[in-house]
MIDOSE-1310 file (N, C-alpha, C; in nm, 2 decimals, decimal comma, always signed):
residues 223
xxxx	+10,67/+11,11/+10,46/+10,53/+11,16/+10,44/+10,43/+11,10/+10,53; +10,35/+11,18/+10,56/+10,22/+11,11/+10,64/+10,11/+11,10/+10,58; +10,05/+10,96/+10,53/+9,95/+10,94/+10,48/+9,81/+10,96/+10,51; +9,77/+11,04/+10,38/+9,66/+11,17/+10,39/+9,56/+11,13/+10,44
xxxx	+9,47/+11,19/+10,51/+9,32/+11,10/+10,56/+9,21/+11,18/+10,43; +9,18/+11,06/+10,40/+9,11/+11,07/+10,30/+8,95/+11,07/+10,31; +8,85/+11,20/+10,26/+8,72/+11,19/+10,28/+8,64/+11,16/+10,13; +8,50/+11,10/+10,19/+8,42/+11,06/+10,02/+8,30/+11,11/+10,09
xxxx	+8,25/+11,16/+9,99/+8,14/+11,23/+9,97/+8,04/+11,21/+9,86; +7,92/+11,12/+9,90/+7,84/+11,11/+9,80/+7,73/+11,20/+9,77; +7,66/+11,24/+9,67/+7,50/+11,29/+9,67/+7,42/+11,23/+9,59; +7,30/+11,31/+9,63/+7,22/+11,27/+9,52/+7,06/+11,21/+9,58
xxxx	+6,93/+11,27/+9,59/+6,83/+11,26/+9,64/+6,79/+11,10/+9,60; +6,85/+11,06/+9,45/+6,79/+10,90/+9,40/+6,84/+10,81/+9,45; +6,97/+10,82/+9,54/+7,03/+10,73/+9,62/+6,98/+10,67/+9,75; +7,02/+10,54/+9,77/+6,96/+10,48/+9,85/+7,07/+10,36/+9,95
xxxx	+7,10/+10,35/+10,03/+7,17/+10,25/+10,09/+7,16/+10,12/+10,05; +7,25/+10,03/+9,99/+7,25/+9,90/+9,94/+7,25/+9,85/+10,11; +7,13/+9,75/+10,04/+7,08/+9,62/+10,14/+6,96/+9,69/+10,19; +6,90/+9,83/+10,17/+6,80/+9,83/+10,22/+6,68/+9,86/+10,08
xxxx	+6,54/+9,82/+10,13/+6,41/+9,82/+10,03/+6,47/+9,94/+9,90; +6,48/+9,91/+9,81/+6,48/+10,02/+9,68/+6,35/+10,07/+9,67; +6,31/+10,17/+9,65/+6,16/+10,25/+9,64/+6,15/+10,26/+9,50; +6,05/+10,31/+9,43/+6,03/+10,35/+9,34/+6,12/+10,49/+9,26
xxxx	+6,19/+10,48/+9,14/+6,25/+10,60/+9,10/+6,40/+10,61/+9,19; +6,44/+10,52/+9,26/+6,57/+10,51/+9,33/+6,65/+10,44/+9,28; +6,77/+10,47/+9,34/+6,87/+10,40/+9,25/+6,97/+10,33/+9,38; +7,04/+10,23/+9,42/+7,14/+10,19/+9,52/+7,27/+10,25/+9,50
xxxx	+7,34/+10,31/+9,62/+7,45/+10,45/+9,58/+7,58/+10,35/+9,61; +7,64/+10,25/+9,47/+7,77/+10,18/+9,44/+7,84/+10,30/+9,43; +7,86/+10,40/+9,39/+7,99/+10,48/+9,39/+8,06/+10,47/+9,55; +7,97/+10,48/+9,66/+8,05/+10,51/+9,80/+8,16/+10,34/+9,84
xxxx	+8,04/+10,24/+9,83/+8,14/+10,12/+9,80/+8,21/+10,13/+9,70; +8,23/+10,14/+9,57/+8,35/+10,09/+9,49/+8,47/+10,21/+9,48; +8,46/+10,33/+9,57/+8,54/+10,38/+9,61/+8,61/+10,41/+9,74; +8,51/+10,33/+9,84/+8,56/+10,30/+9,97/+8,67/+10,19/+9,94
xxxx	+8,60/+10,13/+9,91/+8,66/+9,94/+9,85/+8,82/+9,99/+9,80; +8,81/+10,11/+9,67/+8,90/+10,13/+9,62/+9,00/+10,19/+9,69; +8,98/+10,27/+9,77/+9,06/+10,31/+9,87/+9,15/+10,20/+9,93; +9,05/+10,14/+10,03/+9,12/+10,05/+10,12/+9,22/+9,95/+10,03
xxxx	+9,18/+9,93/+9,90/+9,27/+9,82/+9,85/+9,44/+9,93/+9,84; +9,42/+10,07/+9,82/+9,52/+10,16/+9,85/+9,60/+10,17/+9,98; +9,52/+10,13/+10,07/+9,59/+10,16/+10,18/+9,55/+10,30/+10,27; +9,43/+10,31/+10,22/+9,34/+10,45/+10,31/+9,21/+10,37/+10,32
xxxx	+9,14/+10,45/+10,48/+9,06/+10,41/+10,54/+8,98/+10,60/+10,53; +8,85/+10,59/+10,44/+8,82/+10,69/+10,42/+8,74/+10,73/+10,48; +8,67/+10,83/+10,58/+8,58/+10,88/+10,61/+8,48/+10,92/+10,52; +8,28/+10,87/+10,54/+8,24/+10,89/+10,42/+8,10/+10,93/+10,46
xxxx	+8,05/+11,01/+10,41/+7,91/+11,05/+10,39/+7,83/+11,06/+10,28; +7,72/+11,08/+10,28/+7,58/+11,08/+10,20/+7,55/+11,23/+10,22; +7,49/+11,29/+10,12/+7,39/+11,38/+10,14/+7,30/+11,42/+10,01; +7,21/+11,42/+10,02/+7,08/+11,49/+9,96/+7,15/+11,62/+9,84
xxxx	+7,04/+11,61/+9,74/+7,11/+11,74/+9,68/+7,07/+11,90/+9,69; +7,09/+11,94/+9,85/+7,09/+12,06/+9,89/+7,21/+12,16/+9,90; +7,25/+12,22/+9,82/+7,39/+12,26/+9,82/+7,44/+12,31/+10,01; +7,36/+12,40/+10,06/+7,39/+12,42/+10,21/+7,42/+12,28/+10,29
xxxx	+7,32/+12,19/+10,27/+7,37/+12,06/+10,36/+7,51/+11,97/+10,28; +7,52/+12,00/+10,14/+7,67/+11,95/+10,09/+7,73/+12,06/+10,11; +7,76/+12,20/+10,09/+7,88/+12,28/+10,15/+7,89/+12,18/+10,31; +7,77/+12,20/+10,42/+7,83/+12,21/+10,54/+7,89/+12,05/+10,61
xxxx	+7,82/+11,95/+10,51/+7,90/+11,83/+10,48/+8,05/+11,80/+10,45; +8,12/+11,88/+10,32/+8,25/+11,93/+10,29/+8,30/+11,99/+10,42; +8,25/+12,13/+10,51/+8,33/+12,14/+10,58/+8,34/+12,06/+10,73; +8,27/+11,96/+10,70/+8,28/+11,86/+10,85/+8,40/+11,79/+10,85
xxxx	+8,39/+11,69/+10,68/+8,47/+11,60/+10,64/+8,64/+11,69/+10,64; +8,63/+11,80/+10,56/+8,77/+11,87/+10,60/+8,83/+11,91/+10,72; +8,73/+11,94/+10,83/+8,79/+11,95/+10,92/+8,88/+11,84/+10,99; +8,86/+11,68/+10,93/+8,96/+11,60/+10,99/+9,02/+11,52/+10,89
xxxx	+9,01/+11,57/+10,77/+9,10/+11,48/+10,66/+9,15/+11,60/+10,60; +9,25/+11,54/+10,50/+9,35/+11,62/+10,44/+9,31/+11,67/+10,29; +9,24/+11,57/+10,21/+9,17/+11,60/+10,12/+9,05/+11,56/+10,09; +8,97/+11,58/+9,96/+8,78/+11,51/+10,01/+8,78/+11,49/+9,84
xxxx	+8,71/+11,40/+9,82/+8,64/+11,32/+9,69/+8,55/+11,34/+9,75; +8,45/+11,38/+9,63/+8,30/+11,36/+9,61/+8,27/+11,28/+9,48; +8,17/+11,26/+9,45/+8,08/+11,20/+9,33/+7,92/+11,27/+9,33; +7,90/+11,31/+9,20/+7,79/+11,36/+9,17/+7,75/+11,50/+9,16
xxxx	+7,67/+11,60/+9,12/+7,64/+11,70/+9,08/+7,73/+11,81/+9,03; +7,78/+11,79/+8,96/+7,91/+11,82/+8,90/+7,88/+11,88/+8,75; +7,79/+11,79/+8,68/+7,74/+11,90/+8,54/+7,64/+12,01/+8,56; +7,55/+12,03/+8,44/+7,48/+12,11/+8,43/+7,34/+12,10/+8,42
xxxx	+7,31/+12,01/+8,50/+7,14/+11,96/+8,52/+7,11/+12,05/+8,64; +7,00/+12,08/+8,70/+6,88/+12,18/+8,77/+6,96/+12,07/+8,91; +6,99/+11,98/+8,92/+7,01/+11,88/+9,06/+7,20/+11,87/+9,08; +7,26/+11,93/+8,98/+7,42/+11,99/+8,98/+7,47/+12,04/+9,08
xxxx	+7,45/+12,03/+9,21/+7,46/+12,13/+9,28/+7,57/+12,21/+9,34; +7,68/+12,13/+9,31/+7,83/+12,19/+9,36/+7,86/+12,30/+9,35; +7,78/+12,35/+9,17/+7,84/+12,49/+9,19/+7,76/+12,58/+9,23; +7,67/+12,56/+9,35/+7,60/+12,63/+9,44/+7,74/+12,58/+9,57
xxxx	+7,69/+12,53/+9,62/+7,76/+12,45/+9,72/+7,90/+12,48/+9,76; +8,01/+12,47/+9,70/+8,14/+12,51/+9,68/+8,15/+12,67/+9,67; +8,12/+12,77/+9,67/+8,11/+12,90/+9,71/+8,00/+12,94/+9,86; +7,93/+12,84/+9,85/+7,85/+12,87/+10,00/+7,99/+12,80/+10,13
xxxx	+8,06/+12,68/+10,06/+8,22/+12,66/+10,14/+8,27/+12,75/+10,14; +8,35/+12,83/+10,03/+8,43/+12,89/+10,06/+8,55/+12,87/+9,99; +8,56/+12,76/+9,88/+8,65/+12,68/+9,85/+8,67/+12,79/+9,70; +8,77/+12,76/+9,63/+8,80/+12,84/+9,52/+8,79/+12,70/+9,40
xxxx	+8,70/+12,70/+9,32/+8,73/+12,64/+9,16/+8,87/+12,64/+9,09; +8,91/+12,56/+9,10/+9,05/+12,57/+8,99/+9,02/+12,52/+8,91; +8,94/+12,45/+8,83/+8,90/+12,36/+8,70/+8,77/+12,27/+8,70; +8,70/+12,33/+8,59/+8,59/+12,24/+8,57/+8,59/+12,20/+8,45
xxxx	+8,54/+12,07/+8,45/+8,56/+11,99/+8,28/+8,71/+11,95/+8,27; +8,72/+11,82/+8,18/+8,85/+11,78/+8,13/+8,79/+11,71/+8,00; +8,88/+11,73/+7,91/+8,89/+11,63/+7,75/+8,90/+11,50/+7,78; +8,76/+11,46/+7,82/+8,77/+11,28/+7,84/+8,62/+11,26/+7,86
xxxx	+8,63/+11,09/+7,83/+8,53/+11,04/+7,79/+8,63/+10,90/+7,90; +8,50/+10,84/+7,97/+8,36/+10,93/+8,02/+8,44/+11,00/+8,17; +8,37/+11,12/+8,26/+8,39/+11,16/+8,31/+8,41/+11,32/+8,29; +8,37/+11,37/+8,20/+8,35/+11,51/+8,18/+8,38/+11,62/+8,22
xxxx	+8,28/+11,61/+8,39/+8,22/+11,71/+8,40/+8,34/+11,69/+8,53; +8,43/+11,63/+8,57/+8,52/+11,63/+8,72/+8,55/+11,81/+8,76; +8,54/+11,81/+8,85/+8,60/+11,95/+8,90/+8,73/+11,93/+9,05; +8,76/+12,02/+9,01/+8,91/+12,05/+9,13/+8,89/+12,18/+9,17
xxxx	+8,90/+12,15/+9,32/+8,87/+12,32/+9,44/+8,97/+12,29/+9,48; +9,01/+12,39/+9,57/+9,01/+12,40/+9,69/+9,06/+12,48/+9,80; +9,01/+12,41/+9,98/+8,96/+12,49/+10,05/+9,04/+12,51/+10,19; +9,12/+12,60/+10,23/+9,22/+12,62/+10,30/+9,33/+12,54/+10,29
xxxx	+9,36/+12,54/+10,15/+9,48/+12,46/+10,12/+9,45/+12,34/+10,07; +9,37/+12,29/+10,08/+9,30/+12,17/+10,11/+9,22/+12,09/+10,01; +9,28/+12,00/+9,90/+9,22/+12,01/+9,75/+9,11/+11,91/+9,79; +8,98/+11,93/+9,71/+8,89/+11,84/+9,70/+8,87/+11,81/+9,53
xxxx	+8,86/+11,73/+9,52/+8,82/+11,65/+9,37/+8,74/+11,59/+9,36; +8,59/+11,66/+9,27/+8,44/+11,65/+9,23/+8,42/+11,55/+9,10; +8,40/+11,37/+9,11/+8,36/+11,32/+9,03/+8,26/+11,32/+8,93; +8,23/+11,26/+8,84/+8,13/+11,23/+8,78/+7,99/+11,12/+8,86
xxxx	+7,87/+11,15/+8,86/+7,84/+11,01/+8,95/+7,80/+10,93/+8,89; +7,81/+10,94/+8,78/+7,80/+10,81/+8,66/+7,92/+10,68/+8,73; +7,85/+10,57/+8,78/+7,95/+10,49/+8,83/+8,11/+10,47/+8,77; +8,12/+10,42/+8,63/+8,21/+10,43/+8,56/+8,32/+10,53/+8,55
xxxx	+8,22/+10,65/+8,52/+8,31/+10,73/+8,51/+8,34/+10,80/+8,64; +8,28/+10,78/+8,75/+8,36/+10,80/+8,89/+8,50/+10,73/+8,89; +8,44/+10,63/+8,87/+8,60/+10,50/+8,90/+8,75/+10,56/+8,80; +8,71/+10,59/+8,67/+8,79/+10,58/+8,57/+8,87/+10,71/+8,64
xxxx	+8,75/+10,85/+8,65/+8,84/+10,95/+8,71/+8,91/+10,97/+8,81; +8,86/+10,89/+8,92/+8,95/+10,85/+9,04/+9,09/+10,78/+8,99; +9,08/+10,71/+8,88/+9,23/+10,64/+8,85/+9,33/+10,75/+8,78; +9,26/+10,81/+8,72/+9,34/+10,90/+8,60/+9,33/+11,02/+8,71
xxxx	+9,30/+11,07/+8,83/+9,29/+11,21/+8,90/+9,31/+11,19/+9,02; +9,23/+11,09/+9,08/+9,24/+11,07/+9,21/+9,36/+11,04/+9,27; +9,41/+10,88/+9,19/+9,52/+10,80/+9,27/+9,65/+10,89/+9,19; +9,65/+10,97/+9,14/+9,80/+11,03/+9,12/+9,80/+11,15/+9,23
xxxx	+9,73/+11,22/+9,25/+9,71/+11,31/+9,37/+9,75/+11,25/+9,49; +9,67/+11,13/+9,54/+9,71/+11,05/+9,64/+9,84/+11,04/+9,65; +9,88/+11,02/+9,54/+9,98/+10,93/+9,56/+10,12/+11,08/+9,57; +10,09/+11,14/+9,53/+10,19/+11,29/+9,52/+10,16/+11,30/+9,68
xxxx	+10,07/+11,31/+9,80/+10,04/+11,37/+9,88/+10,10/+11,21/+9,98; +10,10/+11,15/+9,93/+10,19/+11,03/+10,00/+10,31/+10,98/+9,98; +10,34/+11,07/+9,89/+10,52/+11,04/+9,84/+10,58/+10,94/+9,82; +10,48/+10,84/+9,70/+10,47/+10,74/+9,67/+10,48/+10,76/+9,51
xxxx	+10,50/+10,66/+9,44/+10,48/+10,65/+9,30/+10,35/+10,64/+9,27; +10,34/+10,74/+9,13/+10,17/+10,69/+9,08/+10,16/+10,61/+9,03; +10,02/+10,60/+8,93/+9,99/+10,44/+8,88/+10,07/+10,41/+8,78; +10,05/+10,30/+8,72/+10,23/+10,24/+8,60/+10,09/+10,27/+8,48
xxxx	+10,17/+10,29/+8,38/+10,11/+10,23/+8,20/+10,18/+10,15/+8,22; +10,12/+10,13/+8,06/+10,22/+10,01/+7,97/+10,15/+10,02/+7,84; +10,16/+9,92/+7,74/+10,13/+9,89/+7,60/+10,04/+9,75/+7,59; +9,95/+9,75/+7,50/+9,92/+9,63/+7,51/+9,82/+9,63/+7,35
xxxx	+9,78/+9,52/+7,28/+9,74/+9,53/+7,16/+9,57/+9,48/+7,21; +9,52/+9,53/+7,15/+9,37/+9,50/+7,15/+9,33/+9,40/+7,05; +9,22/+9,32/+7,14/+9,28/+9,13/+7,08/+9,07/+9,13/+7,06; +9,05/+9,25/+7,07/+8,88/+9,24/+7,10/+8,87/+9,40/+7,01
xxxx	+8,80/+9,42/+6,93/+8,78/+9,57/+6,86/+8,63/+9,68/+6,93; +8,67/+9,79/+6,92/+8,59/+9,84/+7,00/+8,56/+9,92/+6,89; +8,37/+9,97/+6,88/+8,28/+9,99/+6,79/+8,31/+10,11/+6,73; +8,32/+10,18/+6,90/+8,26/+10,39/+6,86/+8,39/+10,43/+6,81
xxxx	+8,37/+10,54/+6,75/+8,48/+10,66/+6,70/+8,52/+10,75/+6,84; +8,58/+10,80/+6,85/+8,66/+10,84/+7,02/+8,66/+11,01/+6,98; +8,54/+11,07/+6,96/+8,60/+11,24/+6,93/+8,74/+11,31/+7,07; +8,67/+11,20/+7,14/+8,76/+11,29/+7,24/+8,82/+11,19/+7,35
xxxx	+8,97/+11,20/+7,38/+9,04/+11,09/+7,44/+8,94/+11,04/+7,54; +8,96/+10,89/+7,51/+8,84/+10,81/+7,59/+8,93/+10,68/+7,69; +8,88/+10,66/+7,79/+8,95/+10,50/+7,85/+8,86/+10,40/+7,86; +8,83/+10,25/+7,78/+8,79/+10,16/+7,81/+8,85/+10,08/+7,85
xxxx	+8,72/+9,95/+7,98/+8,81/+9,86/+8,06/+8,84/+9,79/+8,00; +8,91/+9,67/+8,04/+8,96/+9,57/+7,95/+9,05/+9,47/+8,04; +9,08/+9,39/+8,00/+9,18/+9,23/+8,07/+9,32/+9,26/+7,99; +9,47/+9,28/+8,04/+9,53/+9,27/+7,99/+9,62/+9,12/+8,05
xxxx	+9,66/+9,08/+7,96/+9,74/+8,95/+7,96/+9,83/+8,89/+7,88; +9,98/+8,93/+7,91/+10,10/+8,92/+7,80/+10,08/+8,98/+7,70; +10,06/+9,09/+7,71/+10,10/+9,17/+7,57/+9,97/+9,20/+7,51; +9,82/+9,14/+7,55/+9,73/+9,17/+7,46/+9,58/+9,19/+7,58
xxxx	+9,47/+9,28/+7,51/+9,43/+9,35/+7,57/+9,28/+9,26/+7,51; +9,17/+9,20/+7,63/+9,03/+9,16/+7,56/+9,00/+9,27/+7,64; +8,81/+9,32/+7,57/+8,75/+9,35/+7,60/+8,60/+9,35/+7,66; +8,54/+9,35/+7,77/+8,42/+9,30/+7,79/+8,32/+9,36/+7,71
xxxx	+8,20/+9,28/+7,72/+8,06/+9,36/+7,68/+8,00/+9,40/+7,78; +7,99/+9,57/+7,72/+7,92/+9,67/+7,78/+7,99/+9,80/+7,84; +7,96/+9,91/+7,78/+8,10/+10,00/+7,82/+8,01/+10,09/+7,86; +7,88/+10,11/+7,87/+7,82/+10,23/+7,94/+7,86/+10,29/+8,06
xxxx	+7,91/+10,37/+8,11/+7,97/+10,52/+8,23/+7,82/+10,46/+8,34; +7,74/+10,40/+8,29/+7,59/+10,40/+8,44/+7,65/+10,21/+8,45; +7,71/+10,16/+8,43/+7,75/+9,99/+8,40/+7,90/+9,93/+8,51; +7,84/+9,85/+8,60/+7,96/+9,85/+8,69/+8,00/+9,67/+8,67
xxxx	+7,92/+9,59/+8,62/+7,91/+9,46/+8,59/+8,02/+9,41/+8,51; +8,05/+9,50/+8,40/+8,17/+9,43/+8,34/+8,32/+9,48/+8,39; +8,29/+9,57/+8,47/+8,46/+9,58/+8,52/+8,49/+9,44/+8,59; +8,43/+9,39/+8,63/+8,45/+9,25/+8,69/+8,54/+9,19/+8,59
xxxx	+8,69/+9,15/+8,72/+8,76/+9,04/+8,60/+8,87/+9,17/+8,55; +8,87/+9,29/+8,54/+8,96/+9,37/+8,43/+9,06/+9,44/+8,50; +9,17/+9,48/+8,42/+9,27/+9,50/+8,53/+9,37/+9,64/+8,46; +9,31/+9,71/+8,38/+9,30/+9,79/+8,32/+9,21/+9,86/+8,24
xxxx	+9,28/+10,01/+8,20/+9,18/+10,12/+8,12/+9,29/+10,11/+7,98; +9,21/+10,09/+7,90/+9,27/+10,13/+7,76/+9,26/+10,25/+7,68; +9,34/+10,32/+7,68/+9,37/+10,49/+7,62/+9,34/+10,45/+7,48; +9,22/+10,57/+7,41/+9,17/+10,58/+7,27/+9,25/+10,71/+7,25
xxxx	+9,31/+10,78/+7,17/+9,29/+10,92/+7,17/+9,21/+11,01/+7,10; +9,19/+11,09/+7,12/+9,13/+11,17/+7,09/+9,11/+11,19/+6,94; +8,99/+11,21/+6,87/+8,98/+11,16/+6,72/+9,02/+11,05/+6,63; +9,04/+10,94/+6,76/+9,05/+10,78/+6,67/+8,90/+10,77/+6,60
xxxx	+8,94/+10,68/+6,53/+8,82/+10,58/+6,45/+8,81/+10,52/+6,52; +8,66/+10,38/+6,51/+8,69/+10,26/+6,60/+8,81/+10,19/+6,57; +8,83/+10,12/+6,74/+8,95/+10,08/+6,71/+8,94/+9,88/+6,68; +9,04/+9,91/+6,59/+9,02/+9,74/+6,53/+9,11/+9,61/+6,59
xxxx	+9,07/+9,52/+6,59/+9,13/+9,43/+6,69/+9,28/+9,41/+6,62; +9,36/+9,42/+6,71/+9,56/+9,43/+6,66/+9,59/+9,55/+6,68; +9,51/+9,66/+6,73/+9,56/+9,79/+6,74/+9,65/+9,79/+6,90; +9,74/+9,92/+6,89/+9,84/+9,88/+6,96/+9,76/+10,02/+7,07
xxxx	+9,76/+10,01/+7,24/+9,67/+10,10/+7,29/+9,75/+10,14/+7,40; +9,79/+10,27/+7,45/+9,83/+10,24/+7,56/+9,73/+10,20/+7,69; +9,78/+10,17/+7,81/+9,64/+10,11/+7,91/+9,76/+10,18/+8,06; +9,64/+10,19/+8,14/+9,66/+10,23/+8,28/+9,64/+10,08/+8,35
xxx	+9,73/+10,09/+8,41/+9,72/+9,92/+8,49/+9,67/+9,95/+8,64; +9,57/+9,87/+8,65/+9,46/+9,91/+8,78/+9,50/+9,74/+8,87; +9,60/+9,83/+8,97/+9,72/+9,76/+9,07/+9,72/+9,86/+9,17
């Protein structure tokens, strides 16, 4: 197999390049780092762009990036707010929708095209739940298109109890170590501070209660 060249695609008008002045009502665009980052610790060197949320300048964005990579990640405009824009954008490409939405928490709104063969996979830009769906969507794709194994589970007991009720299968981060699973503070999808340190996602399923510390969880091991 020949390993895929991989493109990232960010949006979003509130975004702003880390290291430069933050303005008012702006926000610094960590999704392009912690998935560039994530990449390269993969063993891809991604080609990566910005753009505004104009669906014409993100369609003709998508077809720049496709024309020399194999597949394309994006982050952001993916639900159903007025600044959503993909699903303008993605028919001004040319690309075909195969799925929008999945049964998960957080990460919702992910969508899957694509465009002369050529799959692209639309994150959430909620930082968190970019990352989480890149692990559970992204790196198994990858890894199919590199003919490589995908990511490992395993089992591990939760040594830390987590509050919410889970209506719908959910992944929280967490430290796993011999057999048992802590948890940090702070699980908000907009919150990149406590993945620091964690080396997995812990599987709730869908219609758990909170879960109580001794519960037994499966987890995605983030290696």
């Amino acid at each position: 197999y020949r390993r895929p060249r991989v493109g990232l695609l960010t949006t979003g008008d509130e975004v702003v390049s880390p290291g430069t002045p933050l303005p008012v009502g702006k926000i610094y665009g960590s999704n392009q780092m912690l998935l560039a980052a994530r990449l390269a610790e993969l063993g891809f060197e991604p080609e990566t762009a910005h753009r505004r949320d104009d669906p014409a300048a993100v369609a003709e964005a998508m077809r720049e990036l496709l024309e020399i990579c194999d597949v394309l990640l994006t982050t952001g405009g993916v639900s159903v707010g007025d600044k959503d824009i993909f699903h303008q954008a993605l028919p001004l490409l040319g690309a075909e929708r195969i799925f929008w939405r999945v049964n998960l928490k957080p990460g919702t709104p992910a969508m899957y095209s694509v465009y002369e063969g050529k799959p692209i996979l639309s994150l959430s830009g909620n930082p968190f739940a970019a990352f989480t769906t890149f692990e559970l969507l992204a790196r198994p794709l990858l890894a199919a298109l590199s003919g490589e194994e995908g990511p490992r589970w395993g089992e591990g007991v939760l040594d830390t109890p987590f509050p919410k009720a889970s209506p719908r299968r959910r992944f929280i981060r967490g430290r796993y170590e011999n057999g048992h699973i802590t948890l940090p503070e702070g699980h908000a999808s907009g919150m990149l501070a406590s993945l620091v340190g964690c080396n997995c996602l812990a599987e709730l399923p869908a219609g758990s209660p909170p879960a109580e510390a001794g519960t037994r969880v499966r987890i995605l091991l983030l290696e």
